[in-house]
N, C-alpha and C positions, 0 to 999 in steps of 0.2 A: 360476398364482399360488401364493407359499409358501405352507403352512399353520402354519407359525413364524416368528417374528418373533428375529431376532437381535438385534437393536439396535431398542432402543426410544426413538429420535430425536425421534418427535412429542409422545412424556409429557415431554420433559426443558426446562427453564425455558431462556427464550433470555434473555444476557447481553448489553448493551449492550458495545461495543468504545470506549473512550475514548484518544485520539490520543494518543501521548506530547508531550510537553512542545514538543519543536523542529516536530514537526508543524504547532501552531497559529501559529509565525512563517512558516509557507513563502506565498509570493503566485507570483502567476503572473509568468515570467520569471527566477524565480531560478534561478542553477546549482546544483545537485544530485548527491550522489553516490548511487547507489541500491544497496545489497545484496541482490541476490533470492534467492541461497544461499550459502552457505558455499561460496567459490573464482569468486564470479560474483560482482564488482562491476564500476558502467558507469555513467556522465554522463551528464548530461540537463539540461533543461530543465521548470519546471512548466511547464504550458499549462493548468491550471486546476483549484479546488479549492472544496469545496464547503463551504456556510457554516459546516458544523460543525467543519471540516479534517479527519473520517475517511476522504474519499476525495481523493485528489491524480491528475491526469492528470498523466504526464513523458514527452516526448519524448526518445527513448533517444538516445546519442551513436552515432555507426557506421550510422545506417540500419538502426536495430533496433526503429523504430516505435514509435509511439505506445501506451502501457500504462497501463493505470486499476491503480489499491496504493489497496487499504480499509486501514485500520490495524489493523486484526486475521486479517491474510496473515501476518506475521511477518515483512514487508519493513523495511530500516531507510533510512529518506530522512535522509542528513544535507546541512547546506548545504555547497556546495564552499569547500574553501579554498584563500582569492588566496595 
């Protein structure tokens, strides 16, 4: 066990993550473009989102599985466009 503590994570206040704006329109079934980094974007599908819209389920396009995105990952879900 350390006998120092580097980062003092359990003194520091936990912030609430509030969804951006397009977050709280997404429903299950909408198509979706998701950016999970810089040079990685991919289609989906919701499959389900929780009452507050912080967390979204999206079925990736390609057979890249199913992915739970909280809104304070730094993922950006926008809706696809037709």
């Amino acid at each position: 066990m350390a006998k120092y503590r580097v980062n003092k994570t359990d003194d520091q206040p936990l912030h609430p993550a509030e969804p951006d704006r397009h977050w709280r329109q997404l429903r299950q079934g909408d198509r979706v473009s998701v950016r999970l980094a810089p040079g990685f974007e991919t289609g989906g599908l919701v499959d389900a989102v929780t009452a507050d819209h912080s967390v979204v389920w999206v079925d990736l396009d390609g057979g890249r599985g199913r992915t739970l995105l909280h809104c304070g990952d730094g993922v950006e879900i926008r809706p696809h466009d037709s």
